[in-house]
N, C-alpha and C positions, 0 to 999 in steps of 0.2 A: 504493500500500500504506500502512496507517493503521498509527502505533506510537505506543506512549506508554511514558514515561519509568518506568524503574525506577531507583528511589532508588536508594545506597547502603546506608542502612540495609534496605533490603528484600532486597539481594541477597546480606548479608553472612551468613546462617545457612546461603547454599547456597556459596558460597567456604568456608567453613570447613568444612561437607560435603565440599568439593571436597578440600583438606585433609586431612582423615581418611581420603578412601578413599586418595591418594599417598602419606601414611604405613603403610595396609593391602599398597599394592603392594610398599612396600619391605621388608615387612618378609615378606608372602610370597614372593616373589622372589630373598631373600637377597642372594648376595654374585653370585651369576650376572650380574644386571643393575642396576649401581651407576650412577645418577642423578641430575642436580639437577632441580630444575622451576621453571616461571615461568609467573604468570596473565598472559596477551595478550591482544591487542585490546582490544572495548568494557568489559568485565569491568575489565579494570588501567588504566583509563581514566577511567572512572564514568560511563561514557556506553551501557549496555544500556536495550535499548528494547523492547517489547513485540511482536508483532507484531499485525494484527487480532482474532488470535483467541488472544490472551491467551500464544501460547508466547513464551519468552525463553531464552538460552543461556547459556555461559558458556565458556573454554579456557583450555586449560593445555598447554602443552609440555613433554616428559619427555624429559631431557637424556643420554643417555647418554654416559658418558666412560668413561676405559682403565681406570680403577680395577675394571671388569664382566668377571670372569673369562671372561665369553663373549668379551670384546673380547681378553684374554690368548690363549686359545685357538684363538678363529676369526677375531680381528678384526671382532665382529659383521660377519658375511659371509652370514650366514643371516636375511635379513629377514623372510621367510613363520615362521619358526621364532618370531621373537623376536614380532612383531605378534601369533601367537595364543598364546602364554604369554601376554602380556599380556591380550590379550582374553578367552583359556578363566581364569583368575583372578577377572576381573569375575562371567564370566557363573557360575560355579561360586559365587561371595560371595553372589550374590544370585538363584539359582535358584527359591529359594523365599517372595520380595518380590514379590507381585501388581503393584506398587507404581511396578517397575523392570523396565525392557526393558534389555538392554546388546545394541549392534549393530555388528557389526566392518565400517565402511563402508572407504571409498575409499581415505581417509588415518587418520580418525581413529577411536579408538573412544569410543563415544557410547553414555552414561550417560541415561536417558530414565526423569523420572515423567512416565506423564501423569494423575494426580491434579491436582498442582499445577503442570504442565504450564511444566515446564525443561527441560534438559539441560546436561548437564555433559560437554565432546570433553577427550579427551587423545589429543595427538598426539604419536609416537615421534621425536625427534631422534637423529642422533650426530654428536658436536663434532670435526671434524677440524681441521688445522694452520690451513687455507688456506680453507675452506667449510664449510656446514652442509647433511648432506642429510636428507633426510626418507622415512618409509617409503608409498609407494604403491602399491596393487593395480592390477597391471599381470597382467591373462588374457588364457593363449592362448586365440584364437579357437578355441570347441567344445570347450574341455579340463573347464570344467563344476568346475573345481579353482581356489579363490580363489590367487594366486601375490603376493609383493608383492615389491616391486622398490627399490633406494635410488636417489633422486632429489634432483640439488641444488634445492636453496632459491634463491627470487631473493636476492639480496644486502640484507642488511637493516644495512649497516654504518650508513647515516645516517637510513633512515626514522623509526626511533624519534625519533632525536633531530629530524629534521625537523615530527615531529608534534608536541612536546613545545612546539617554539620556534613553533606555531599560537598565535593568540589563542583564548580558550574557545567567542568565538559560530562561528569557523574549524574549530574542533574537531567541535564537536556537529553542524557542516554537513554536515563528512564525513562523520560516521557514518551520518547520518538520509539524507543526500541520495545518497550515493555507494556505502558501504562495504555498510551493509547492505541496500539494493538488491540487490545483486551475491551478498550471501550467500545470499538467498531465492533466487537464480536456479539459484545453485548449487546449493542442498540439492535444487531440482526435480529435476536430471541423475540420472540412473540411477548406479549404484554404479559401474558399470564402464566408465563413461566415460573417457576418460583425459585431459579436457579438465579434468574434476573438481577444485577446489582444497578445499583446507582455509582455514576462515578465519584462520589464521596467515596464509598466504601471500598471502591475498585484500587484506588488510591492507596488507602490506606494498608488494604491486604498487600498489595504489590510493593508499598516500600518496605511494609516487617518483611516478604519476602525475600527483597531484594539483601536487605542489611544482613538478617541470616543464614544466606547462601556467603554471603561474602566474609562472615563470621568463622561462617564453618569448613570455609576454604582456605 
């Protein structure tokens, strides 16, 4: 698979995009679903790469914490509930943008021109004590009803920082040679796969990977 390099300056008018719409969520959403966010992976990196045919992505993770009256209430217990508020707000913002597809996939929901042929994933977190889980669609077999489910996270206590303490030409390896391989496989999978990651998660397994293959060699 052939990619080439997106700047940072090329990508910085759609991060700030990205920006505005998670200030539009917040502030449709109200005090229901109180959030921080953070740009992940190649994005917060500066390492996005094109793929053959010109698309490129971006992600953001949406943090939910206890300050979310839904968390007061139900303990965000209702993930199918909470993933399409989020999703039917996209799709409702931008119904009427030729421009923009919004697609409530596996994990993430996915912002799509294809004009200028990006996307922008936001994935729904909630912060507990002890772990981080994440919301995925998990269907009963034949029920024909999207269902999503909370699921932990691999453990990302030290990957970040393990990527960080990479040298830059170690960095760009991963991404080009490993990371984003793995995403194009993944975007292939059907939605309702349950093998399906999000590239947060893809991310994170692949650099524990990477660090202890290199540990152990």
């Amino acid at each position: 698979m052939e990619f080439k390099r997106v700047t940072k300056k090329e990508s910085k008018p759609i991060r700030m995009f990205g920006y505005n719409i998670i200030s539009e969520l917040r502030k449709g959403l109200g005090s229901k679903y109180k959030f921080a966010h953070r740009l992940v992976g190649s994005a917060k990196w500066n390492t996005i790469l094109k793929d053959k045919n010109g698309w490129w992505d971006i992600d953001f993770q949406l943090l939910l914490t206890k300050n979310s009256s839904e968390y007061k209430e139900n303990e965000l217990s209702h993930p199918t509930i909470i993933k399409n508020e989020f999703f039917n707000f996209l799709k409702d913002k931008y119904k009427d943008n030729k421009n923009y597809v919004v697609q409530n996939s596996t994990t993430a929901i996915t912002l799509i021109n294809n004009t200028s042929k990006f996307s922008i994933d936001f994935v729904i977190i909630k912060l507990l004590p002890n772990n981080h889980e994440i919301i995925r669609r998990n269907n009963k077999d034949g029920s024909g009803k999207n269902e999503f489910t909370w699921n932990e996270l691999p453990k990302n206590n030290k990957a970040y920082a393990d990527f960080l303490a990479l040298s830059s030409d170690k960095k760009v390896k991963l991404i080009e040679e490993i990371i984003l391989p793995r995403k194009a496989k993944e975007k292939a999978k059907q939605d309702n796969d349950p093998t399906k990651r999000s590239s947060s998660e893809l991310f994170i397994e692949e650099v524990n990977n990477y660090v202890s293959t290199k540990r152990n060699n």
